[in-house]
DOTORMI-702590 format. One line per 10 residues: number of its first residue (from 1); for each residue y, x, z of N, C-alpha, C. Coordinates in steps of 0.1 Angstrom, whole numbers. Atoms other than C-alpha are relative to their C-alpha. Last residue first. Layout:
<tigus>
NUM> Y/X/Z/Y/X/Z/Y/X/Z  ...
</tigus>
This chain:
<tigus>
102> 3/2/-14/-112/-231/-34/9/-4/3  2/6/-2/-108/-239/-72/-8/-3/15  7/-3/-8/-81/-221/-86/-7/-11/8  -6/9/-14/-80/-222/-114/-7/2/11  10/9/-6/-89/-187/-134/8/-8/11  -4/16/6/-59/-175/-153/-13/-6/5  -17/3/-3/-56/-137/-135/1/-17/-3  -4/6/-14/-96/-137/-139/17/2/8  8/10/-2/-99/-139/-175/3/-1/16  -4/15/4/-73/-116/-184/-4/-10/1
92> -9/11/-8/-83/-87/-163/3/-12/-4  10/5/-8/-103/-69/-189/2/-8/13  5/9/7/-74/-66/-212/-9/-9/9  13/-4/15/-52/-53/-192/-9/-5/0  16/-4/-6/-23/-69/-175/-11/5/-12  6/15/1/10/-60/-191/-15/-3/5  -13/12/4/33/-30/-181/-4/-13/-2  0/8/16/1/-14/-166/12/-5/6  -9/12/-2/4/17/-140/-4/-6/-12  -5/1/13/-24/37/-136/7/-13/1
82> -10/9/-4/-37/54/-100/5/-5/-19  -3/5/-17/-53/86/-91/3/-13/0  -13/0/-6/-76/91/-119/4/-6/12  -1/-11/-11/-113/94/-123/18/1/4  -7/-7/8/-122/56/-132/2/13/8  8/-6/12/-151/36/-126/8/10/-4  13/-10/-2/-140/31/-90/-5/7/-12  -4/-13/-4/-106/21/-104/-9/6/7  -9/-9/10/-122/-8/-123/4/13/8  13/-3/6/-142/-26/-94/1/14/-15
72> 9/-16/-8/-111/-22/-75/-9/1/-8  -7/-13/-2/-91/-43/-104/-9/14/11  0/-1/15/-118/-71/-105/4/18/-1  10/-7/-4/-119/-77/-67/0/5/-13  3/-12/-12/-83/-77/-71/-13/3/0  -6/-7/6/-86/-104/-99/-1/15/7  9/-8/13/-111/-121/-81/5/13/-7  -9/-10/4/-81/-129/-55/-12/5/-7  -11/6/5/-93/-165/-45/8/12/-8  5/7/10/-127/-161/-31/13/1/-9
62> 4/-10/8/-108/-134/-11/-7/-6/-11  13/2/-5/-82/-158/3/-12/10/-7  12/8/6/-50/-148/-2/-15/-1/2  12/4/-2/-25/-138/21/-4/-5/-10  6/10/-3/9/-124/14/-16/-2/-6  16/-3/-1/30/-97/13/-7/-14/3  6/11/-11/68/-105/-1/-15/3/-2  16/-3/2/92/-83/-20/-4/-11/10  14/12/-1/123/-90/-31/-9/5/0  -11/7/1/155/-63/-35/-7/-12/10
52> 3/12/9/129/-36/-27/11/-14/5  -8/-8/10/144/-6/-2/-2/-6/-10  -19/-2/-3/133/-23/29/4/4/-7  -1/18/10/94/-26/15/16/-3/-1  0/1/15/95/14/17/3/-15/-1  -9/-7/0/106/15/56/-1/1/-16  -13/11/0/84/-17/59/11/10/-1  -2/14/5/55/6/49/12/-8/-3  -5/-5/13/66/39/66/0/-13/-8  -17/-2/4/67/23/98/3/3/-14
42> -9/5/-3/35/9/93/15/-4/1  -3/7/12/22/39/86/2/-13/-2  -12/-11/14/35/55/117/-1/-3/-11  -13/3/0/18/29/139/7/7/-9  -9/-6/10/-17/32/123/17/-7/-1  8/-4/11/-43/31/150/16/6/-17  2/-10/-9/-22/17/180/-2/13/-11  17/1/2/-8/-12/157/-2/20/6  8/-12/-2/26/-27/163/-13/2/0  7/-9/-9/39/-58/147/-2/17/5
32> -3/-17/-7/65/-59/127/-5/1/10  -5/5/-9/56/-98/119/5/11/9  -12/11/-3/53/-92/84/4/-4/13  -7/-6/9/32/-60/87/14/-8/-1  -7/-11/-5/11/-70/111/13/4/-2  -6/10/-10/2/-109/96/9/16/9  -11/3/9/-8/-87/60/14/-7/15  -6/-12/9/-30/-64/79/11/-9/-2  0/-2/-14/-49/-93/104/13/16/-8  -6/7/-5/-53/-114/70/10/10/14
22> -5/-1/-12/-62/-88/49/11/-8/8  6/11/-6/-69/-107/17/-2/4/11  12/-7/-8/-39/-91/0/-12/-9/7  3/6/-5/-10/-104/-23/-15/5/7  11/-4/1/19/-84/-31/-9/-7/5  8/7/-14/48/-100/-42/-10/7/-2  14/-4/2/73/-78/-61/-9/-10/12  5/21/-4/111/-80/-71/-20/3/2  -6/1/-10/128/-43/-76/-6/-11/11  3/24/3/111/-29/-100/6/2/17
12> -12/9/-1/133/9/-105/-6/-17/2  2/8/10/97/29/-112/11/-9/-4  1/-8/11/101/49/-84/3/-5/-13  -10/-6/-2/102/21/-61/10/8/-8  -6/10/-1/68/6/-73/17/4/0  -4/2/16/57/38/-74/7/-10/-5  -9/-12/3/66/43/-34/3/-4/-14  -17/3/1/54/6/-29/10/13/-4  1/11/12/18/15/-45/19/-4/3  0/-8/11/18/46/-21/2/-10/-13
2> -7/-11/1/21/29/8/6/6/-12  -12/8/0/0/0/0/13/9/0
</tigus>
């Protein structure tokens, strides 16, 4: 997440929801909790989301974010660190427009 808001950053976008199925993660984060384990990244976190015009983290259900399971299943297969797309790619297109039916 860290590192996704840096490029994000980098990159000049300003506007970004991110949606996660860490409930106990996403409720931390937004409610500036503290966390024993990983207070300092945390701070960093909200100290990157604070530099975005719009951003917003939010919950989804994990039936519900295929796409995501989609996307990791992809960057396992791959050796790089990270690749930005401008448009979703190809193999994603099916589960970005799946209804949702949970």
């Amino acid at each position: 997440m860290l590192h996704v808001l840096q490029v994000v950053w980098a990159c000049g976008i300003k506007n970004v929801c991110f949606d996660g199925d860490n409930q106990e993660l996403i409720a931390t984060i937004n409610n500036g909790d503290d966390h024993s384990l990983i207070g300092a990244l945390l701070y960093d976190i909200r100290h990157w989301m604070a530099k975005l015009s719009n951003v917003s983290l939010l919950h989804v259900n994990r039936e519900r974010n295929s796409a995501a399971d989609k996307m990791a299943q992809y960057v396992l297969s791959t050796t790089t660190l990270y690749q930005f797309f401008i448009v979703p790619p190809r193999f994603l297109l099916s589960y970005l427009y799946q209804p949702y039916t949970i």
